[in-house]
PAKETI-57849 format. One record per residue (C-alpha): residue in three letters; residue number from 0; x negated, y negated, z. Coordinates in steps of 0.5 Angstrom, whole numbers, plus 500, padded with zeros to 3 digits. Layout:
// residues N
res->ALA | n->NUM | X->X | Y->Y | Z->Z $
...
This chain:
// residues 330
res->UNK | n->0 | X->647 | Y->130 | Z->351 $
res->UNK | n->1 | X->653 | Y->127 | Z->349 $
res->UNK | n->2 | X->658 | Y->132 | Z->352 $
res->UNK | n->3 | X->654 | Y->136 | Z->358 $
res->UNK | n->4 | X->661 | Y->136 | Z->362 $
res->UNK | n->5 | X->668 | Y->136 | Z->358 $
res->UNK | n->6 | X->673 | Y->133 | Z->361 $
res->UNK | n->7 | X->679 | Y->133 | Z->358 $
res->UNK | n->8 | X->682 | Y->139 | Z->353 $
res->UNK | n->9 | X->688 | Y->137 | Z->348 $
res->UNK | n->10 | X->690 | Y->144 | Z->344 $
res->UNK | n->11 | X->695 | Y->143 | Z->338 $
res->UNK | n->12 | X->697 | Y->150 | Z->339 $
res->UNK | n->13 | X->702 | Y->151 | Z->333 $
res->UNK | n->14 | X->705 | Y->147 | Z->327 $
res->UNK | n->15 | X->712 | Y->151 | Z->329 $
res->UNK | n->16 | X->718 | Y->145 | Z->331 $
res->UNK | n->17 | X->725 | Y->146 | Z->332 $
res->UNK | n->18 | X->725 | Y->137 | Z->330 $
res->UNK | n->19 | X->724 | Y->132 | Z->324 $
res->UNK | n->20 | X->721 | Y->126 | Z->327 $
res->UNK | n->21 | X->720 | Y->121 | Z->321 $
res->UNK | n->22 | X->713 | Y->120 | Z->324 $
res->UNK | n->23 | X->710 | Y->126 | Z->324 $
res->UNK | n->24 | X->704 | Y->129 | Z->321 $
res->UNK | n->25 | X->709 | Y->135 | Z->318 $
res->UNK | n->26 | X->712 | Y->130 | Z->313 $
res->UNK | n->27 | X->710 | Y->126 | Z->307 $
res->UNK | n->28 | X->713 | Y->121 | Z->304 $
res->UNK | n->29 | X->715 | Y->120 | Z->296 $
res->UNK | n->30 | X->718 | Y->115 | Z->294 $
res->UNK | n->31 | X->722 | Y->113 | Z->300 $
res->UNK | n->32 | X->724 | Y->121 | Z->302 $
res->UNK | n->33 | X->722 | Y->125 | Z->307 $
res->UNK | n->34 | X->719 | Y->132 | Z->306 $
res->UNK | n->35 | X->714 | Y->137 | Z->309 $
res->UNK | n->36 | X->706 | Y->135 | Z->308 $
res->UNK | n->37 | X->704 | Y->140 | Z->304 $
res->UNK | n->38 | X->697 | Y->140 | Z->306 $
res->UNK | n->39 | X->699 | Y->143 | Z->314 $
res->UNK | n->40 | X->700 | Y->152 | Z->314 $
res->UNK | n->41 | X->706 | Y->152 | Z->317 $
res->UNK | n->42 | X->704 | Y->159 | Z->319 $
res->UNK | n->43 | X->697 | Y->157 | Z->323 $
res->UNK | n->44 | X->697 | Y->158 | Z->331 $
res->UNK | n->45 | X->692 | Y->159 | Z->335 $
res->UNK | n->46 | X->690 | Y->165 | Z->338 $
res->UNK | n->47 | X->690 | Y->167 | Z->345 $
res->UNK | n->48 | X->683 | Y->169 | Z->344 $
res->UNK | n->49 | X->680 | Y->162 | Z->343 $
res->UNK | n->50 | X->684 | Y->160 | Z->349 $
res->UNK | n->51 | X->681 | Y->164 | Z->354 $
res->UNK | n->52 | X->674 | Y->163 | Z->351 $
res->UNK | n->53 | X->674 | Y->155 | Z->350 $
res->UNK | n->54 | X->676 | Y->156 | Z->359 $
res->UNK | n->55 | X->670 | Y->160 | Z->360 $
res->UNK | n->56 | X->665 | Y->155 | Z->358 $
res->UNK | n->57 | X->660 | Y->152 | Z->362 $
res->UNK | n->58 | X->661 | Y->145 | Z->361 $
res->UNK | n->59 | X->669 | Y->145 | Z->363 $
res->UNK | n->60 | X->670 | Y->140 | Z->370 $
res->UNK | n->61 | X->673 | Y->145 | Z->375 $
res->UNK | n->62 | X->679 | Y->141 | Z->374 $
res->UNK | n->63 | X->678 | Y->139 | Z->367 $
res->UNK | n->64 | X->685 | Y->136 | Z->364 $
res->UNK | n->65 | X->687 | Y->140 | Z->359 $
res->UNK | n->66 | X->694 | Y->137 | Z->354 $
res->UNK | n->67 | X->698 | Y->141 | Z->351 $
res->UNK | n->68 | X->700 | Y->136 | Z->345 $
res->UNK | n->69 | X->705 | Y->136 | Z->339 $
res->UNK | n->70 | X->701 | Y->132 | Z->334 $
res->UNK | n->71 | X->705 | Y->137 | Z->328 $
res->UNK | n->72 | X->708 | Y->142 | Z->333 $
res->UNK | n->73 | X->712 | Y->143 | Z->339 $
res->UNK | n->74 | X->707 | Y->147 | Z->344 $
res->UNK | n->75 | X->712 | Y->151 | Z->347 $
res->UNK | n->76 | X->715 | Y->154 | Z->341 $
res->UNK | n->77 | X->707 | Y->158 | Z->341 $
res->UNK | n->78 | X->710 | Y->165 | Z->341 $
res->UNK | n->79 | X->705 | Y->166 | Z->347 $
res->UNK | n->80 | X->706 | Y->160 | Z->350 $
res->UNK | n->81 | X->707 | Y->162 | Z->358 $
res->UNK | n->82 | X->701 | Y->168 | Z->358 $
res->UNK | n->83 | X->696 | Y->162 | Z->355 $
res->UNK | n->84 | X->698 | Y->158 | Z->361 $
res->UNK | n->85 | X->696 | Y->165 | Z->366 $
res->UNK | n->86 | X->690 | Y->165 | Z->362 $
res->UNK | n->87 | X->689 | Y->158 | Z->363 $
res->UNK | n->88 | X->690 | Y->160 | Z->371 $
res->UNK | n->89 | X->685 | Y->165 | Z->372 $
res->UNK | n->90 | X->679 | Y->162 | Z->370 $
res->UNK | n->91 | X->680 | Y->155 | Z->371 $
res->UNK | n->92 | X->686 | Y->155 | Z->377 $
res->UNK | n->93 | X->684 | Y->147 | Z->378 $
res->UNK | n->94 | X->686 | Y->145 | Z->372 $
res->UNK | n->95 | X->691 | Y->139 | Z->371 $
res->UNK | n->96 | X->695 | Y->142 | Z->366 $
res->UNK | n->97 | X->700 | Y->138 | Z->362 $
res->UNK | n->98 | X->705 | Y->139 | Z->358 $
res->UNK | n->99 | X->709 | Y->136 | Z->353 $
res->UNK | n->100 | X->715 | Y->138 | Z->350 $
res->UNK | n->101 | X->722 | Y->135 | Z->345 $
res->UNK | n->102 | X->726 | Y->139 | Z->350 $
res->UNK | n->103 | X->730 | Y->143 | Z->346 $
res->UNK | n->104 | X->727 | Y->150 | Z->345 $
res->UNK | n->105 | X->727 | Y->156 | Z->350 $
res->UNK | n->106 | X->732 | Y->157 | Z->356 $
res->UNK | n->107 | X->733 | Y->155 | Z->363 $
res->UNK | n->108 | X->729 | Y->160 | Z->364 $
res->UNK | n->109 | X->723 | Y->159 | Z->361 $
res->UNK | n->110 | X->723 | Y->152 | Z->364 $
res->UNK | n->111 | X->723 | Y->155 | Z->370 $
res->UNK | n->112 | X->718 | Y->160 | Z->370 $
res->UNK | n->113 | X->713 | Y->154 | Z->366 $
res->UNK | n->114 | X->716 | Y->150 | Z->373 $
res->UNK | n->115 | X->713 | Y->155 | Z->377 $
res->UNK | n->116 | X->706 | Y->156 | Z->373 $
res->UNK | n->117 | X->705 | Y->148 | Z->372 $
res->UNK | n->118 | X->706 | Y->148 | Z->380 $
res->UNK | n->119 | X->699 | Y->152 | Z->381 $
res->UNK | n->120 | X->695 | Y->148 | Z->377 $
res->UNK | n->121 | X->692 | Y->143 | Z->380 $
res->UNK | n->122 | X->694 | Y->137 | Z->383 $
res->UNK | n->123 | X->695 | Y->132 | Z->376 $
res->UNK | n->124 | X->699 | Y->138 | Z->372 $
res->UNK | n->125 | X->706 | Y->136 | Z->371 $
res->UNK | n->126 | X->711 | Y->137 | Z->364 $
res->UNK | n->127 | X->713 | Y->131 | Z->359 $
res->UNK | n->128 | X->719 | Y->131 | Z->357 $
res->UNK | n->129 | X->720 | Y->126 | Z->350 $
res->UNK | n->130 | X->726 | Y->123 | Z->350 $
res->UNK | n->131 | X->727 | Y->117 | Z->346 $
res->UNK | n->132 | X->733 | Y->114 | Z->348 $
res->UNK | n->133 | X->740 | Y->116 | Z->350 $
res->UNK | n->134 | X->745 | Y->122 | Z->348 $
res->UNK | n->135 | X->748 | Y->117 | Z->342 $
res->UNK | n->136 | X->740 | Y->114 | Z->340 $
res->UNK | n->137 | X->735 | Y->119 | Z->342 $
res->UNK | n->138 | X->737 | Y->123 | Z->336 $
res->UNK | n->139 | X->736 | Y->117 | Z->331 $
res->UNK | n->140 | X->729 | Y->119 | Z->332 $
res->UNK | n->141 | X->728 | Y->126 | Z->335 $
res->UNK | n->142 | X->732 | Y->130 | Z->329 $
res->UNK | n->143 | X->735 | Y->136 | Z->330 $
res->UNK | n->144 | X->733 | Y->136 | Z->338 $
res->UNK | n->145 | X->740 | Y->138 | Z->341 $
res->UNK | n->146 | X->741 | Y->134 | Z->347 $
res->UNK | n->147 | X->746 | Y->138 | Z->351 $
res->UNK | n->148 | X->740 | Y->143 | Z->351 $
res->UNK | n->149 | X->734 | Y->138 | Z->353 $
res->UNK | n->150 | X->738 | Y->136 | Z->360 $
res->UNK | n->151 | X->740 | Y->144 | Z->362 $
res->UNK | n->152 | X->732 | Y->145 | Z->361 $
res->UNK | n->153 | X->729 | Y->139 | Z->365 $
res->UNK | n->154 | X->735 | Y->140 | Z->371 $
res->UNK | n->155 | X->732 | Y->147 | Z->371 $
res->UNK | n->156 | X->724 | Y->145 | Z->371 $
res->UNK | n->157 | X->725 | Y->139 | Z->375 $
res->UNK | n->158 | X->730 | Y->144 | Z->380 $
res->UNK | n->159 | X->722 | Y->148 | Z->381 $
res->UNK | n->160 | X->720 | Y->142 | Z->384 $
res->UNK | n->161 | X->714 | Y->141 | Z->379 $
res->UNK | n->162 | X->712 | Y->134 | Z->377 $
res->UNK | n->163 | X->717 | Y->133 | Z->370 $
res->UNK | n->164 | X->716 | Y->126 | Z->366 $
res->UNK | n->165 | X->722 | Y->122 | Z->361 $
res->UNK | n->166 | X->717 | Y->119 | Z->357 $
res->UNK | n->167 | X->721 | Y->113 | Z->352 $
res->UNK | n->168 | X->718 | Y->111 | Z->345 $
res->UNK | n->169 | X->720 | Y->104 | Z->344 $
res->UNK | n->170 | X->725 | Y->103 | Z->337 $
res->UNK | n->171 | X->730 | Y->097 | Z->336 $
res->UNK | n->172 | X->735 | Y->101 | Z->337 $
res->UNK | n->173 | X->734 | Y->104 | Z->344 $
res->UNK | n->174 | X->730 | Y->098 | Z->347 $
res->UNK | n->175 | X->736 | Y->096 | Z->350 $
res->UNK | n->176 | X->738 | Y->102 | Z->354 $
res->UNK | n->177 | X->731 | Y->102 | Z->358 $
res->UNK | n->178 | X->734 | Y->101 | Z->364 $
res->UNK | n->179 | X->739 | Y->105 | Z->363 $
res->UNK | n->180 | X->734 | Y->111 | Z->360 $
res->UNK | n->181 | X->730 | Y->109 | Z->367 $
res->UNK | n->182 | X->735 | Y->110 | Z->371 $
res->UNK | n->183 | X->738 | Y->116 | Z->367 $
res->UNK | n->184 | X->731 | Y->119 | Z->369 $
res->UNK | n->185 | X->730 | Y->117 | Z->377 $
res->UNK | n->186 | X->737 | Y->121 | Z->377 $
res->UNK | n->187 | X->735 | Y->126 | Z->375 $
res->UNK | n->188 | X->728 | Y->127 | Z->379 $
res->UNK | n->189 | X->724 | Y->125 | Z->373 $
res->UNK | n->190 | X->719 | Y->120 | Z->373 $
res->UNK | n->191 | X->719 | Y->115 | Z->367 $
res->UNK | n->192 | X->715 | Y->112 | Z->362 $
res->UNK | n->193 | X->717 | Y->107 | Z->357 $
res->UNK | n->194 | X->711 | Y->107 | Z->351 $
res->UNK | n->195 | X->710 | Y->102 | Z->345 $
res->UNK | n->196 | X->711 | Y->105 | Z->339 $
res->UNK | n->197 | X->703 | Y->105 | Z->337 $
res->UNK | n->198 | X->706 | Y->105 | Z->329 $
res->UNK | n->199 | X->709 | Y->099 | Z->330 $
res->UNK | n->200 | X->707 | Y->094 | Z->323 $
res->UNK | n->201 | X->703 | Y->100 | Z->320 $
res->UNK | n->202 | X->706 | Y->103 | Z->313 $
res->UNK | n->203 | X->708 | Y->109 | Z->316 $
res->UNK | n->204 | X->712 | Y->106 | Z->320 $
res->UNK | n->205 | X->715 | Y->102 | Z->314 $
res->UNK | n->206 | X->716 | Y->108 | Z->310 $
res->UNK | n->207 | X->719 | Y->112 | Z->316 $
res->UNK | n->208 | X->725 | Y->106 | Z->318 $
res->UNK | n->209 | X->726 | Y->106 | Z->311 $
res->UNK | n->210 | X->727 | Y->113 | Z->312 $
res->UNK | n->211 | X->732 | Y->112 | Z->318 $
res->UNK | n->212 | X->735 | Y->107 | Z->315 $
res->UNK | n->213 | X->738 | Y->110 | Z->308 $
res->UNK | n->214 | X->740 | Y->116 | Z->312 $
res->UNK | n->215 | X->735 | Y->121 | Z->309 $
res->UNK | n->216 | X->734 | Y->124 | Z->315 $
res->UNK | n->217 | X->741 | Y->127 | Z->315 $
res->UNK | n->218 | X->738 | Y->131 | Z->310 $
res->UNK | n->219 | X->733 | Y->137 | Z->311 $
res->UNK | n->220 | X->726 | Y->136 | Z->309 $
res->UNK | n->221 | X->724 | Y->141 | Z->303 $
res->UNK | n->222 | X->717 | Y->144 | Z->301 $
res->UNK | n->223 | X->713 | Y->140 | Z->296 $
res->UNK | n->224 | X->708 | Y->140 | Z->290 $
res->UNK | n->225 | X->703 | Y->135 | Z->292 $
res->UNK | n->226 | X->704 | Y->130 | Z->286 $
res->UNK | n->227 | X->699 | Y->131 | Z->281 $
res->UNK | n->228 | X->699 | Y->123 | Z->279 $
res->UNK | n->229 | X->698 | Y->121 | Z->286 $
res->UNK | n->230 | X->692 | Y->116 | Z->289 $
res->UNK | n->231 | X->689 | Y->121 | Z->295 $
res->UNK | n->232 | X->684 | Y->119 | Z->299 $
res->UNK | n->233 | X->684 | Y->111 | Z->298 $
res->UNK | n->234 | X->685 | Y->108 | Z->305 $
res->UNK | n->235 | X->684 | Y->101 | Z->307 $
res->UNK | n->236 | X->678 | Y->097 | Z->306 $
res->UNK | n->237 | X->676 | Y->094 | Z->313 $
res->UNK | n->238 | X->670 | Y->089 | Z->317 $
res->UNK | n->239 | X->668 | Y->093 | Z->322 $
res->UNK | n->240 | X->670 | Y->092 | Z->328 $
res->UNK | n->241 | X->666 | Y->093 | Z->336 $
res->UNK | n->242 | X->669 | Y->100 | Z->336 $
res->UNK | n->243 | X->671 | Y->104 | Z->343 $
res->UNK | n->244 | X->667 | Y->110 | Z->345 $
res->UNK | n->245 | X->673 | Y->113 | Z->349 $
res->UNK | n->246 | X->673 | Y->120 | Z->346 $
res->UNK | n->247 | X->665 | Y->120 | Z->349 $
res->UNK | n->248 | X->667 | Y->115 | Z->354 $
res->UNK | n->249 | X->673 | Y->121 | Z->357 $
res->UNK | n->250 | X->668 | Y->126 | Z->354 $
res->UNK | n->251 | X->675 | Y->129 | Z->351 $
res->UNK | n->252 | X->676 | Y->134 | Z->346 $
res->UNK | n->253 | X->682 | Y->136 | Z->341 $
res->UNK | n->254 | X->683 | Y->143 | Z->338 $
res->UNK | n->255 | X->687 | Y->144 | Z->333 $
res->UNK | n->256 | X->692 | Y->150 | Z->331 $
res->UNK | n->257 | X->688 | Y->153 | Z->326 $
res->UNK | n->258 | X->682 | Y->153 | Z->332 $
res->UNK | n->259 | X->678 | Y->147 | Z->329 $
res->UNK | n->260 | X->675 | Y->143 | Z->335 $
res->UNK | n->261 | X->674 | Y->134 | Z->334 $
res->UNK | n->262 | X->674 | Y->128 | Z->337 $
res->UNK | n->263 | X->681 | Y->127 | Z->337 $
res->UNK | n->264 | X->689 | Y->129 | Z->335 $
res->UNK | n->265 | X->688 | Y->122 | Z->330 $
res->UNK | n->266 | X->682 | Y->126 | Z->326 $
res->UNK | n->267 | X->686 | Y->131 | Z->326 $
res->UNK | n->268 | X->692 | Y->127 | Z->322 $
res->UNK | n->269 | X->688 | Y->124 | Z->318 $
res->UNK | n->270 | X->685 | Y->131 | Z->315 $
res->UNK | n->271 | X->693 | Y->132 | Z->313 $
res->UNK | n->272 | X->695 | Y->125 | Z->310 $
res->UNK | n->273 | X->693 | Y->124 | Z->303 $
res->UNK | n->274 | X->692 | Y->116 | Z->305 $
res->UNK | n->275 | X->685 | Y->118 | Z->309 $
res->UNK | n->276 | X->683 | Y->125 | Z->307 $
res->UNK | n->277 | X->678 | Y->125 | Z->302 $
res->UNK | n->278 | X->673 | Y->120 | Z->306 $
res->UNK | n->279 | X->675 | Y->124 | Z->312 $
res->UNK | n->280 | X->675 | Y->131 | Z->310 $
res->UNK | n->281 | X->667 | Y->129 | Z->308 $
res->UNK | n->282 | X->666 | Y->124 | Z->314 $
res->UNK | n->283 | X->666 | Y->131 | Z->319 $
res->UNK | n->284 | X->665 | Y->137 | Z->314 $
res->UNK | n->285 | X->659 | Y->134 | Z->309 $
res->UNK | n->286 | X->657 | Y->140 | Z->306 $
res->UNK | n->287 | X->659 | Y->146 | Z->312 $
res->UNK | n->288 | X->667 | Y->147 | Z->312 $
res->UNK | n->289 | X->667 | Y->152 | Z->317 $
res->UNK | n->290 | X->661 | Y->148 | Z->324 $
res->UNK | n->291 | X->668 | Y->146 | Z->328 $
res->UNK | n->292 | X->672 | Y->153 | Z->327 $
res->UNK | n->293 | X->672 | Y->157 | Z->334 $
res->UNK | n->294 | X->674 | Y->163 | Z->329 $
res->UNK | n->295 | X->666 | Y->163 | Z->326 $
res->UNK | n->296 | X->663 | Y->159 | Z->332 $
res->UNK | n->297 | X->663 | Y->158 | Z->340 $
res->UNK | n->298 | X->664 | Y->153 | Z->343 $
res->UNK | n->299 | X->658 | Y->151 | Z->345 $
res->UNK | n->300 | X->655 | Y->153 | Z->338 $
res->UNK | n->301 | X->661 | Y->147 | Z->336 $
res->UNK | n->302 | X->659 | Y->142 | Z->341 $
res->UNK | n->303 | X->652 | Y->143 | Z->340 $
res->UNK | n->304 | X->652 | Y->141 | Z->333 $
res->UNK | n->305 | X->648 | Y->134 | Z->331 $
res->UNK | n->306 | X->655 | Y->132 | Z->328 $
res->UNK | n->307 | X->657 | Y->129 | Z->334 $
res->UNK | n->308 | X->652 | Y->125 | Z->335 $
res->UNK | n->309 | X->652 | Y->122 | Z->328 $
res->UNK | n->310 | X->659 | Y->120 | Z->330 $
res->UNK | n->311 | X->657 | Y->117 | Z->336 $
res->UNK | n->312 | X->652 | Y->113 | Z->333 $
res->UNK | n->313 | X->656 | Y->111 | Z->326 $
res->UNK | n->314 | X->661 | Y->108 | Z->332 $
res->UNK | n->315 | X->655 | Y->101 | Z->333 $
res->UNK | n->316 | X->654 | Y->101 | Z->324 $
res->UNK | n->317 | X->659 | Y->104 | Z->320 $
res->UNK | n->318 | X->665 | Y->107 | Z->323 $
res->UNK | n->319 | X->671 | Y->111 | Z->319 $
res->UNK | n->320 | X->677 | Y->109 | Z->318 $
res->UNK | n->321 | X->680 | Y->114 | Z->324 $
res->UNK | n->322 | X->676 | Y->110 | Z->329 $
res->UNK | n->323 | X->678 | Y->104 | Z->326 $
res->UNK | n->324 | X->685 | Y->104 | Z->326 $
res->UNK | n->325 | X->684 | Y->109 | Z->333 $
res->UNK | n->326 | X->679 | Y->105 | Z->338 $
res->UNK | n->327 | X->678 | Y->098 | Z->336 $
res->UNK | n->328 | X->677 | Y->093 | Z->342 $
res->UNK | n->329 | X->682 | Y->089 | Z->342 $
């Protein structure tokens, strides 16, 4: 069996978020501008039901480490964000719960109490902040995310005495504040963690400077109409590469806003993204749209689909596109 344990749980609980970050999923690009993806329900969000539900399988580590990650929302912004973690308390109180946040939703005193329930969880729960710079830079990428709030809100968290993180995506335009920003944290009683930009040389990365760039971010991204003439679901042609198993390897799953389970948030966006979602939208759902969503089976139905194993074995012969660009070893 390829998951008789799950070790590690990423939850994409909403698409709500108070930011523009160029390179999220909840934007596309038509020429050179920015606007909302128009392939995300941006009234999707999970339920508690699913998230009580997915805590009481028989699989899960006693101390499973469960990610609340923000592939296309900010996961407190879930309008029941702090009762999922009571949830999460009462049937798995060993969990490592972690959590990352812009910082720039909520009050002082909602961190608190996340403070206070971060800290009951086991040993390796802790909270994320993503500040990608100073007050002058971190607003070149984090649009819209205020800065005087996102310091209120990691004092109060950090004055709970739980575990708080700074994490720093690398740009050219704050690489040379790192010391600064490192310091900046150690101040503050957060440790810190500088990141590689993993879009570094990509095309989205390209499309989203150039976004920067031209100053299109001052602008609100505006719904949109797929454009009828556009290329969907080309990607790119690849040698197949020897591909790293880590979703096996971490016996990790991700679940989405909308209760879908898979391998990994890069699935996920690549579902959304016109560029891969015609050959992936086939690669995982064949001719049954609906064996991955929690609202229709449980998770032990998901995981014991065969689906997992054509994964696996697709990795060594001919594996997709989300695998390659995903887990190719280097």
């Amino acid at each position: 069996m390829l998951y008789s344990r799950i070790e590690q749980i990423q939850f994409d609980l909403n698409v709500t978020c108070n930011a523009f970050c160029p390179g999220c999923h909840r934007y596309t690009f038509v020429d050179n501008q920015m606007y909302l993806n128009p392939h995300l329900n941006f009234n999707s969000s999970i339920s508690i039901d699913i998230i009580e539900r997915v805590m009481q399988n028989p699989r899960l580590n006693d101390d499973v480490w469960i990610d609340m990650v923000g592939l296309v929302g900010e996961p407190v912004a879930h309008k029941d964000f702090l009762e999922i973690t009571d949830v999460i308390y009462k049937y798995r109180p060993n969990a490592n719960l972690n959590v990352h946040t812009n910082g720039g939703l909520r009050s002082v005193e909602f961190f608190t109490a996340l403070g206070d329930k971060i800290k009951r969880q086991g040993p390796g729960s802790s909270v994320t902040f993503s500040i990608d710079g100073l007050k002058d830079t971190n607003n070149i990428y984090r649009i819209g995310v205020i800065w005087e709030k996102i310091m209120e809100n990691a004092k109060a968290i950090v004055s709970t005495g739980a575990s708080v993180t700074w994490k720093c995506i690398e740009f050219p335009w704050n690489t040379h504040q790192q010391n600064e920003i490192e310091q900046s944290a150690k101040d503050m009683g957060m440790n810190f963690r500088w990141e590689p930009n993993r879009d570094k040389g990509s095309k989205r990365m390209e499309l989203y400077m150039d976004a920067i760039n031209n100053r299109f971010h001052k602008k609100t991204p505006a719904p949109m109409n797929v454009n009828p003439n556009a290329e969907i679901g080309q990607g790119y042609e690849f040698d197949f590469p020897e591909i790293k198993d880590r979703c096996f390897d971490e016996k990790a799953i991700y679940i989405n806003y909308d209760g879908r389970v898979l391998p990994c948030c890069m699935f996920n966006a690549a579902t959304t993204d016109e560029q891969y979602m015609k050959e992936i939208d086939s690669f995982i759902y064949g001719t049954n749209s609906k064996w991955n969503d929690l609202h229709t089976y449980s998770l032990e139905e998901v995981m014991n689909n065969n689906w997992w194993r054509m994964l696996f074995d697709s990795l060594t012969t001919a594996p997709c596109t989300v695998c390659v660009h995903s887990c190719e070893k280097i």
